[in-house]
C-alpha positions in Angstrom: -16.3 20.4 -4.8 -14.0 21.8 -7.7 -15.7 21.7 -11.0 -13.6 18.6 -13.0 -12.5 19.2 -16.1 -13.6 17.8 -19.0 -11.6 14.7 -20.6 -11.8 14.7 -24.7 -11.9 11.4 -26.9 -8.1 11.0 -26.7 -7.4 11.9 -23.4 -9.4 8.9 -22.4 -7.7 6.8 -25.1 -4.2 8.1 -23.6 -5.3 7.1 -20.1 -6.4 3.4 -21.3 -3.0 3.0 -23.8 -1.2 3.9 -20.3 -2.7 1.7 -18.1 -2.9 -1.6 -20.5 0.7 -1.1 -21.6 2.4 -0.4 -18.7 0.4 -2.2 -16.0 -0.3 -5.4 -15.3 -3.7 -6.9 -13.4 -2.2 -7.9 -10.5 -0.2 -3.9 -10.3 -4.0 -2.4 -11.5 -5.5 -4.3 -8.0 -2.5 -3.0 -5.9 -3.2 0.7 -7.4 -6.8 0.1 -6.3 -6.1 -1.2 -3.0 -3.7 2.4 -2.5 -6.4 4.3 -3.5 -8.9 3.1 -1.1 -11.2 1.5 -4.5 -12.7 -1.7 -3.5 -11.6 -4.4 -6.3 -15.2 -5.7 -6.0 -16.8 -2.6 -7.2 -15.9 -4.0 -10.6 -16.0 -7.7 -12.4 -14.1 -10.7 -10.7 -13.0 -12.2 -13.7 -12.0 -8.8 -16.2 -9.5 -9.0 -18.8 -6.9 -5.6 -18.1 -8.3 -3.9 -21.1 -11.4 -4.1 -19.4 -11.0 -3.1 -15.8 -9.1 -0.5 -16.9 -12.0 1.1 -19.0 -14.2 0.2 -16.2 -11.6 1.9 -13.3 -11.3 5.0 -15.4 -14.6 5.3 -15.7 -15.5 4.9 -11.9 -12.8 7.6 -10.9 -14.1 10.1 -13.7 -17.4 10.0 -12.8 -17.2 10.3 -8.9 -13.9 12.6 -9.2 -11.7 10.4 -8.3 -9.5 10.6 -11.5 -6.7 13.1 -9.7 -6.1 10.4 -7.1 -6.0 7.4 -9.3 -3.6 9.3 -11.2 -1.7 10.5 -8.8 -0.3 7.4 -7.5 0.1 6.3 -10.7 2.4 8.3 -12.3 4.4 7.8 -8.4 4.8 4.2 -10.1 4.9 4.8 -13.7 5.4 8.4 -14.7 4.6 9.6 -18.4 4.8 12.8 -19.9 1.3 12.6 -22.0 -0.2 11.4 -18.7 1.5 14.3 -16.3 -0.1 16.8 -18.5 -3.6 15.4 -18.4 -3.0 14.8 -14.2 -2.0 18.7 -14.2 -5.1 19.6 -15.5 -7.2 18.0 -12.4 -7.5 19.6 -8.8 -5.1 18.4 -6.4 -6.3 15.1 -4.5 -5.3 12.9 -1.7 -6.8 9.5 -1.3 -8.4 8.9 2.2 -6.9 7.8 5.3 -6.9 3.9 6.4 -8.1 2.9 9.7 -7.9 -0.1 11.2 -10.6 -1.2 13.6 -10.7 -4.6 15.2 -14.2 -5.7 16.9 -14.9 -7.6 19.7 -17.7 -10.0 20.0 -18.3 -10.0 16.3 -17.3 -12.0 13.0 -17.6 -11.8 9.8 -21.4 -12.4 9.9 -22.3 -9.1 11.7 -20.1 -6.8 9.4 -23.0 -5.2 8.3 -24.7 -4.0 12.0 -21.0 -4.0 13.3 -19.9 -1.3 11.0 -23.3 0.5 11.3 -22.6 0.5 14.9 -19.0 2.0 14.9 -20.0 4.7 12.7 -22.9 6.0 14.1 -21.2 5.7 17.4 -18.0 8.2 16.4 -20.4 10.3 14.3 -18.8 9.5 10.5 -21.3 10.2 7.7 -21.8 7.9 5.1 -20.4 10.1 2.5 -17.1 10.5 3.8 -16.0 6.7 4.6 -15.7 3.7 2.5 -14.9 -0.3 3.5 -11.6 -1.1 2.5 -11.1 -3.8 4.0 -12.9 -7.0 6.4 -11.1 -10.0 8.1 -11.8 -12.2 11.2 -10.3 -12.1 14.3 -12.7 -11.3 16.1 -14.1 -9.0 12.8 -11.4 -6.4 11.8 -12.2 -3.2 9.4 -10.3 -1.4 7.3 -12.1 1.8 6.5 -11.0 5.1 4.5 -12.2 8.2 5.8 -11.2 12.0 5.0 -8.3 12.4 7.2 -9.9 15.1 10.0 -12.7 12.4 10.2 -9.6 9.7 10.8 -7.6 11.9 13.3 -11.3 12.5 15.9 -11.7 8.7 15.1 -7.8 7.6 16.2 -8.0 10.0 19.0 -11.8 9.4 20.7 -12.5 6.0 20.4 -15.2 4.7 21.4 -15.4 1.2 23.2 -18.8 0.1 23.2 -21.1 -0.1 20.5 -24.5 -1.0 20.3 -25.4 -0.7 24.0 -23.0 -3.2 24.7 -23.6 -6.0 21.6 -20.4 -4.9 20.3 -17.1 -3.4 21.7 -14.4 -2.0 20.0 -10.8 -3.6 20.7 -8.5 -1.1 19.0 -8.4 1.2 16.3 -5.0 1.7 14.7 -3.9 4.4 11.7 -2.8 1.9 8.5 0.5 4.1 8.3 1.4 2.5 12.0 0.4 -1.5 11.1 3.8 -3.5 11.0 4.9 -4.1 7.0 3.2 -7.8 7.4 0.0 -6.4 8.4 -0.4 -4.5 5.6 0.3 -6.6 3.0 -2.0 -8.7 4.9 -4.2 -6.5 4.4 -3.4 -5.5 0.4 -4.3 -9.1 0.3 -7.3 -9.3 2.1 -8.9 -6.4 0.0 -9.1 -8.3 -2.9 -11.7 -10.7 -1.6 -14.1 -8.0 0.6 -17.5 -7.8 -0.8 -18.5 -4.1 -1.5 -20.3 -2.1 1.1 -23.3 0.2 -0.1 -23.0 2.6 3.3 -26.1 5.7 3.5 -27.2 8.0 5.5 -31.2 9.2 6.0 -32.1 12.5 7.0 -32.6 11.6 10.6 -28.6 11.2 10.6 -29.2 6.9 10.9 -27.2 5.3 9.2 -27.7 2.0 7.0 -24.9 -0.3 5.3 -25.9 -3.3 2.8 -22.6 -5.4 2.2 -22.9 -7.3 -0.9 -22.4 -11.2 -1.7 -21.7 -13.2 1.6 -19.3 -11.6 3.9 -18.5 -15.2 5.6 -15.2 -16.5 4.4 -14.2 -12.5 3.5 -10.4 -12.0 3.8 -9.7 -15.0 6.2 -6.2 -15.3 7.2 -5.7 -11.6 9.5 -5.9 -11.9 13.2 -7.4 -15.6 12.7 -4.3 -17.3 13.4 -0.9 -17.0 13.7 1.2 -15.0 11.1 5.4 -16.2 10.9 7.5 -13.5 8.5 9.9 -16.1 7.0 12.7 -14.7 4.8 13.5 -17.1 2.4 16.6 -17.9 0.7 16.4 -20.1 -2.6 16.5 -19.6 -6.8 12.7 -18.2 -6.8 12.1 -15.6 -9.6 10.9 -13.3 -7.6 14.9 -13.0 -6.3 17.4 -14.3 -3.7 15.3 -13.0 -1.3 11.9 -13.1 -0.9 9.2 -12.3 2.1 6.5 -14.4 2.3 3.6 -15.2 5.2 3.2 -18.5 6.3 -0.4 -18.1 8.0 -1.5 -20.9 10.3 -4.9 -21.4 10.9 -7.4 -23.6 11.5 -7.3 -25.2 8.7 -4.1 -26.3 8.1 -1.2 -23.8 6.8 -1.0 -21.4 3.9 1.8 -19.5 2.3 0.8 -15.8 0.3 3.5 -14.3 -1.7 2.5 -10.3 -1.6 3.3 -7.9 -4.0 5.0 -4.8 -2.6 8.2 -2.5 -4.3 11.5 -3.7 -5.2 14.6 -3.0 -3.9 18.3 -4.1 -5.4 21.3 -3.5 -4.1 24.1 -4.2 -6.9 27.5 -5.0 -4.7 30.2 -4.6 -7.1 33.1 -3.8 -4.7 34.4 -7.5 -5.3 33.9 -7.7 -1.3 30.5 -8.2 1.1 30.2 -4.8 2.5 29.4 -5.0 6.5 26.6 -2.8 8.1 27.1 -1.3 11.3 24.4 -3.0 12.7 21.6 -5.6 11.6 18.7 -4.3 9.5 15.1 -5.5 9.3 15.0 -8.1 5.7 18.8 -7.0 4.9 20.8 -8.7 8.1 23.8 -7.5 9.0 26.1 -7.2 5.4 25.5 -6.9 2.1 26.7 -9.9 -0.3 28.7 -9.5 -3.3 26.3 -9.3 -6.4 22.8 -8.8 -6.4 20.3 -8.9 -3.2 16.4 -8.1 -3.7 14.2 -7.1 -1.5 10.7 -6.2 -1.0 10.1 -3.0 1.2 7.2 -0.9 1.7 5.5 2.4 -0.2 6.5 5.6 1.0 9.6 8.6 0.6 12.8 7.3 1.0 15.9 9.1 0.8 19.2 8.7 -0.3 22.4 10.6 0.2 26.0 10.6 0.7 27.4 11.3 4.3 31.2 10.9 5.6 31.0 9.0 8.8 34.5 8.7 10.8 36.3 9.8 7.9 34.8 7.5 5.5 32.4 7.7 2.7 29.0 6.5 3.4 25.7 5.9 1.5 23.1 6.4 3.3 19.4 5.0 2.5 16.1 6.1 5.2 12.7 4.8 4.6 9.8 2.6 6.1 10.8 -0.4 7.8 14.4 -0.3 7.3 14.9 2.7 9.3 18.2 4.4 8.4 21.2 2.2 6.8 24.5 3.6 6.6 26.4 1.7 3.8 30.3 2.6 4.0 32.2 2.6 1.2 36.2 2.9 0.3 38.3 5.3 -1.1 37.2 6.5 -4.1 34.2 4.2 -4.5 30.8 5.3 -5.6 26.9 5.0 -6.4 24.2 5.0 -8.4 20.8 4.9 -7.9 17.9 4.1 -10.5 14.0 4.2 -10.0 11.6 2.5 -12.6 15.2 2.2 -15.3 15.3 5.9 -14.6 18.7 7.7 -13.2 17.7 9.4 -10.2 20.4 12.1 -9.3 21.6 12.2 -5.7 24.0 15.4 -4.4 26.8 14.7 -2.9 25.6 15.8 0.2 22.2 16.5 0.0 20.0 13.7 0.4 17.4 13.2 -2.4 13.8 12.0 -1.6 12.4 9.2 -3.8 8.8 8.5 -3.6 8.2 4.9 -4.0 4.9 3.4 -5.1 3.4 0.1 -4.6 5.1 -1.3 -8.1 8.0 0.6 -7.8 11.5 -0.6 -8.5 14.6 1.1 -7.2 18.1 -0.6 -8.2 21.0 0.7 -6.2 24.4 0.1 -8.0 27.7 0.1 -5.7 31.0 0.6 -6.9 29.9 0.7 -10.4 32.2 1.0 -13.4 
């Protein structure tokens, strides 16, 4: 492991100043969520000043500081806070796996997560619980990613001698968008999971609190995407997850990046085809739109003679946007101009509190 460098007084005090001012609680749980930190590991009921002492001090003392960083500065970059980031080894955050149980619940997450790793031969010091639902029990574990690739591609069915068996395991990067926000969601309520290892190579895992009741909602019922069309303030539209269940019906408004699309060519411009959370045109004036993390990329392209902006990312796939003669573009991430080539698509990496503003036929 690379020797980590040591933070002074006012680095620390830089870090905290940057994460009180320019994040909120809600965005500081997101950022924990990417990072594969379990929100539990820290109070329920913190003020922001103090999680984020309490965050920063988790990540510099186990070394995850690079990673939390990272991803930060992907949502909020800082000058002061690149130059203390530049001084730490490079880091990746582990890789999410999903794993859904049979013949288990909530109740045997414990033995049932003892079971799986032991039986794919993951060592307790390389995977953490993101992650737990119902339905029958589902796991979201982090794991170094050449532990996640022999994992996704050797599963093993049955667990246990046959108590347990193992109905799929799925990368996170594959899950459908509503799964994982399901998932961001569920995060926030799973109790942490102390996993070790004794020398014999068996394996023990203590989940604290009460698992029952952990991140109900995925897998246990039915989940509807609705787009929904109305004066909220989160914008004109806005996907949300109407989750029925067995006790009745629930609605869970998820936090995820922003995307707007300024129309001001005075005319709805028509797609050439229907897009996923966009439909088939884009109104006059402003349309919002949550999307998922990831690179997107943005670029100018003449299709049949005619100018075209063109937008490729998660979930959306790849949207040609035409535009007439002589109109153009602009593109903004975070109130930042991002600068796009005429024909040379630019990447933009969005994080999970990202905002990206897209400006057409712009004065």
């Amino acid at each position: 492991m690379p020797v980590m460098p040591q933070l002074s007084t006012e680095d620390r005090q830089a870090l905290l100043s940057y994460f009180v001012n320019r994040y909120t609680l809600e965005q500081v749980e997101t950022l924990l969520f990417v990072v594969n930190i379990n929100r539990n590991t820290f109070g329920a009921n913190e003020t922001l000043p103090s999680l984020c002492t309490d965050v920063l001090q988790y990540c510099i003392g186990n070394g995850g500081l690079g990673c939390l960083l990272r991803e930060a500065l992907r949502d909020k970059p800082e000058p002061s806070v690149q130059a203390i980031f530049a001084r730490y080894p490079s880091c990746e955050p582990g890789v999410k796996v999903e794993v859904t149980i049979r013949d288990a619940s909530l109740k045997d997450l414990g033995p049932a997560l003892k079971a799986f790793l032991e039986a794919h031969g993951v060592k307790a010091n390389e995977v953490s619980l993101v992650g737990a639902a119902a339905g029958s029990l589902k796991l979201l574990l982090s794991m170094p990613a050449h532990t996640a690739d022999r994992v996704l591609s050797y599963p093993v069915s049955v667990l246990a001698g046959g108590v347990y068996h193992v109905e799929s395991v799925r990368a996170f990067r594959t899950l459908s968008m509503a799964e994982q926000l399901q998932w961001q969601q569920a995060a926030r309520t799973t109790p942490c999971a102390n996993i070790t290892q004794a020398a014999n190579g068996a394996v023990s895992v203590e989940i604290e609190g009460v698992a029952t009741g952990v991140g109900r909602g995925i897998g246990t019922g039915r989940f509807i995407p609705a787009v929904v069309s109305s004066g909220m303030t989160l914008g004109k539209w806005l996907l949300i997850f109407v989750v029925v269940v067995a006790g009745g019906i629930g609605v869970g408004v998820v936090i995820a990046p922003a995307l707007t699309l300024h129309n001001e060519c005075g005319r709805p411009l028509p797609l050439p085809g229907s897009v996923p959370l966009v439909g088939n045109q884009i109104d006059e004036g402003d349309s919002n739109f949550k999307i998922l993390p990831g690179d997107y990329t943005v670029g100018a392209a003449l299709i049949n003679d005619r100018e075209n902006i063109v937008i490729t990312g998660p979930v959306v796939g790849t949207v040609s946007i035409p535009l007439g003669s002589g109109e153009t573009f602009t593109v903004m991430q975070d109130g930042n101009p991002v600068q796009v080539g005429p024909r040379t698509p630019t990447t933009i990496s969005v994080g999970a509190n990202s905002r990206v503003e897209v400006t057409l036929c712009g004065r």
